[in-house]
MMTF fields as JSON, N, C-alpha, C and O atoms, coordinates in Angstrom:
{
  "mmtfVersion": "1.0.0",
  "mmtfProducer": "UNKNOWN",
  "numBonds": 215,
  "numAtoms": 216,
  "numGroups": 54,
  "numChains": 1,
  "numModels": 1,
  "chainsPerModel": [1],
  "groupsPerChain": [54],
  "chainIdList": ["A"],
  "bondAtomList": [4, 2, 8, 6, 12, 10, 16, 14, 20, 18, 24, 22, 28, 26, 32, 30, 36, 34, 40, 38, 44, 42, 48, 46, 52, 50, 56, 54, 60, 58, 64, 62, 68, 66, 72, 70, 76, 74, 80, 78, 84, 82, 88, 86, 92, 90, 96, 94, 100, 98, 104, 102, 108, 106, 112, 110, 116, 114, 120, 118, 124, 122, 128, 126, 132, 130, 136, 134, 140, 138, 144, 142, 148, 146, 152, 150, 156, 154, 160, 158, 164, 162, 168, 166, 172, 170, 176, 174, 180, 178, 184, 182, 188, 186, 192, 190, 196, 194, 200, 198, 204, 202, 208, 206, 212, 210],
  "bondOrderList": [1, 1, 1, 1, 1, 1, 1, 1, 1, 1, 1, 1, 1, 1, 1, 1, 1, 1, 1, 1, 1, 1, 1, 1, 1, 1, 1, 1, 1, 1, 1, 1, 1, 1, 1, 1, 1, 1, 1, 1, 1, 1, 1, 1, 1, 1, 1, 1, 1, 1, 1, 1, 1],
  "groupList": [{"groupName": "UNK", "atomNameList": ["N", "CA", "C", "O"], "elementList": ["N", "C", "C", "O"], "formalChargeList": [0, 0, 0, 0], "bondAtomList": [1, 0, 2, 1, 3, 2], "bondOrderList": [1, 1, 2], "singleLetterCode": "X", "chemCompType": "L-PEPTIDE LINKING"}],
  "groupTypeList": [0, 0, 0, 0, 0, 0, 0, 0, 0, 0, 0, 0, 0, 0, 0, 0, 0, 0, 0, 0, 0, 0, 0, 0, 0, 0, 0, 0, 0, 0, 0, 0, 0, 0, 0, 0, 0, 0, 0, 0, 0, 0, 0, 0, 0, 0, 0, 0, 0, 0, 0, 0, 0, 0],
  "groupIdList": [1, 2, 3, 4, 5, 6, 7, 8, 9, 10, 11, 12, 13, 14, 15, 16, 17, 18, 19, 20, 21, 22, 23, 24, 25, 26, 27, 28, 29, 30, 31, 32, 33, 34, 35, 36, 37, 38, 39, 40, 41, 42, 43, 44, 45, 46, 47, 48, 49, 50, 51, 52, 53, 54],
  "secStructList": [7, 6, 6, 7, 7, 7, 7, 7, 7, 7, 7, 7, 7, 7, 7, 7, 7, 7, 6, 6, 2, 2, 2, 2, 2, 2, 6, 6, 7, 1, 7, 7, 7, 7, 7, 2, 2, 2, 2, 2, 2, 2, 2, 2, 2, 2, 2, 2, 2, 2, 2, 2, 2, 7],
  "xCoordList": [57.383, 58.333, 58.48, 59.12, 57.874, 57.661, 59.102, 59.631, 59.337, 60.458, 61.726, 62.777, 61.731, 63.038, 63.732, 63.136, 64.971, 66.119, 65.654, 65.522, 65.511, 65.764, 67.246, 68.051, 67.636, 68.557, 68.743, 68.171, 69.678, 69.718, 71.672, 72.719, 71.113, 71.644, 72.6, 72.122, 73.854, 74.888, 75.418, 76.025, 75.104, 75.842, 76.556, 75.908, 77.788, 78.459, 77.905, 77.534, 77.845, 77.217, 78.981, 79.992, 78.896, 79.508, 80.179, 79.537, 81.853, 82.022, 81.79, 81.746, 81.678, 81.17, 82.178, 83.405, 81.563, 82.293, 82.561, 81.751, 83.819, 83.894, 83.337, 83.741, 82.438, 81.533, 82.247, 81.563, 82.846, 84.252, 84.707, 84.597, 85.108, 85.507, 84.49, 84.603, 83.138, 82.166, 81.913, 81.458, 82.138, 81.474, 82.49, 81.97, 83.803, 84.987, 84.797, 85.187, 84.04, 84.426, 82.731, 82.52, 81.9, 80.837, 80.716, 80.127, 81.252, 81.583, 83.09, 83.421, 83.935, 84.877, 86.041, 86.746, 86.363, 87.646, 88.52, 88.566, 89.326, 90.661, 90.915, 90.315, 91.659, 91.581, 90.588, 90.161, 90.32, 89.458, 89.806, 90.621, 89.359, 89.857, 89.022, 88.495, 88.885, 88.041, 88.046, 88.396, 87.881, 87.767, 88.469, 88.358, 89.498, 89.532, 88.998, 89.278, 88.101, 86.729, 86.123, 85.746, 86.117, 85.277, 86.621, 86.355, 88.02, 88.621, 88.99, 89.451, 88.871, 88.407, 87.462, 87.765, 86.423, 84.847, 85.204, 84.971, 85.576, 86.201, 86.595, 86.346, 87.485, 88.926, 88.147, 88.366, 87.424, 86.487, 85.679, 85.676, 84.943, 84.122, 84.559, 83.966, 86.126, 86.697, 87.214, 87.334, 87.49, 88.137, 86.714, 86.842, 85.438, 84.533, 84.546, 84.08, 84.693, 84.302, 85.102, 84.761, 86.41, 87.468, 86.746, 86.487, 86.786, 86.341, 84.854, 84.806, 84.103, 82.77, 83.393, 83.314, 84.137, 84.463, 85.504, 85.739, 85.994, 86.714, 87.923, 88.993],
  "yCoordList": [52.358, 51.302, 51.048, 50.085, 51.929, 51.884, 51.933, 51.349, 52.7, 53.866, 52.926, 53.303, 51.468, 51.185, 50.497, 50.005, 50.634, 49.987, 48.252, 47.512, 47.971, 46.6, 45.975, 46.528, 44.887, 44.426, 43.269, 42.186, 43.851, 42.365, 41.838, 42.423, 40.327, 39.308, 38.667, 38.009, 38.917, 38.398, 36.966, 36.955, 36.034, 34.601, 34.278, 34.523, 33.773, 33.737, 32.159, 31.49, 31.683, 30.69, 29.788, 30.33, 28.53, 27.516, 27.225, 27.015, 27.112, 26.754, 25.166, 24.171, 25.151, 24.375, 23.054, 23.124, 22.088, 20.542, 20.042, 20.409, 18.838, 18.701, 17.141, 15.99, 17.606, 16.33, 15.272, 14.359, 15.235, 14.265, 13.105, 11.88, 13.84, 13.195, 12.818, 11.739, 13.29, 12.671, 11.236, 10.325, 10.898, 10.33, 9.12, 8.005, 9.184, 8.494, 7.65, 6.484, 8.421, 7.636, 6.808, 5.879, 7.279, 6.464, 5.146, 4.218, 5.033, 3.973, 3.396, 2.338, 3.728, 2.469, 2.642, 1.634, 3.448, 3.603, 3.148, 3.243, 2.614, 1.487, -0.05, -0.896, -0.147, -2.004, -2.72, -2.407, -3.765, -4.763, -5.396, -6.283, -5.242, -5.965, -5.472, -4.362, -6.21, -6.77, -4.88, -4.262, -4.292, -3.071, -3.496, -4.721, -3.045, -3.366, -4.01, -4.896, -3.145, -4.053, -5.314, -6.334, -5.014, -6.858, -7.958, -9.013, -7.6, -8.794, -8.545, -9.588, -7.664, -7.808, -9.037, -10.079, -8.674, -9.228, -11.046, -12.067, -11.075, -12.009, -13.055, -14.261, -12.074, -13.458, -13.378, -14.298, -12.516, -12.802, -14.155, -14.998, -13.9, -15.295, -16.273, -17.228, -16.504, -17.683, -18.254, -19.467, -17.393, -17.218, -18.249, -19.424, -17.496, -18.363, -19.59, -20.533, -19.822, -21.06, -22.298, -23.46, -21.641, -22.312, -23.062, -24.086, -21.843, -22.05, -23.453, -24.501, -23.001, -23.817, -25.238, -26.093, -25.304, -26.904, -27.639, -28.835, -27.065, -27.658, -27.22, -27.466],
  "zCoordList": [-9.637, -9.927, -11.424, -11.846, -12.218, -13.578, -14.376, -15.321, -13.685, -14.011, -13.779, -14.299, -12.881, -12.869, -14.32, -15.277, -14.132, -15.181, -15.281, -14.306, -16.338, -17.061, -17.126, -17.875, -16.403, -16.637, -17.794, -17.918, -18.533, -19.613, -18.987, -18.711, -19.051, -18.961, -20.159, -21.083, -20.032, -21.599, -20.785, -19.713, -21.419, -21.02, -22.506, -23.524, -22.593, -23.443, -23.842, -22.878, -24.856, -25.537, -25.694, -26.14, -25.248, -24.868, -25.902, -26.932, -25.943, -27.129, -27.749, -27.027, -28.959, -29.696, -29.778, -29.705, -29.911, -29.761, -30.703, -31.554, -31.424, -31.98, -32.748, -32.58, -33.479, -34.176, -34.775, -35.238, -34.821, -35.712, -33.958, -33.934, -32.936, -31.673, -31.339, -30.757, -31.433, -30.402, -31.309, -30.617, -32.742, -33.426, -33.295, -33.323, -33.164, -32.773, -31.545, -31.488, -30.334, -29.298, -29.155, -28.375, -29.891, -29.774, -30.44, -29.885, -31.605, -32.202, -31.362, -31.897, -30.382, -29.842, -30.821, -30.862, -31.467, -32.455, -31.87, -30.643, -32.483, -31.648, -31.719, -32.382, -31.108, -31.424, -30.547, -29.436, -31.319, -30.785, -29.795, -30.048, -28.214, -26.956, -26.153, -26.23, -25.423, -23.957, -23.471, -24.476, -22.76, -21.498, -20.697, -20.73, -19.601, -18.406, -17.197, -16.389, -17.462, -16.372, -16.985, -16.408, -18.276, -18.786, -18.35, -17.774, -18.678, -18.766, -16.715, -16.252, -15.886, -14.588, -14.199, -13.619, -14.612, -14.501, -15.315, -14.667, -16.261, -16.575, -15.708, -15.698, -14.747, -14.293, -12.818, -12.031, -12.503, -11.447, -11.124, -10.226, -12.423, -12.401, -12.489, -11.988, -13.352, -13.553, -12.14, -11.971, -11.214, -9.812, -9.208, -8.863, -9.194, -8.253, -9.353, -8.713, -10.01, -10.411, -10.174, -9.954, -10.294, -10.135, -8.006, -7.375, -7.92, -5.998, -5.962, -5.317, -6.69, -6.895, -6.902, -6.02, -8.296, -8.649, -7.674, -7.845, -6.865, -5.775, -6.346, -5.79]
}
């Protein structure tokens, strides 16, 4: 079994990302406002409260 062939393995290496976009969306670039879901979550709670206080 000495004698068998070695297989080598070529995986093409992933192309590369761009450091400039990742650095953009981690810092929130854009205007200053609530998320969707916060001003959701928002009018949620205002909803039970509104319900709470009669």
């Amino acid at each position: 079994m000495s004698s068998a062939r070695k297989i080598k393995l070529k995986l093409k290496a992933p192309k590369p990302r761009n450091p400039l976009v990742a650095a953009a969306i981690q810092r929130k670039a854009g205007a200053h406002r609530k998320s969707a879901s916060a001003l959701r979550h928002a009018e949620k709670q205002a909803l039970k409260k509104q319900l709470r206080e009669g």
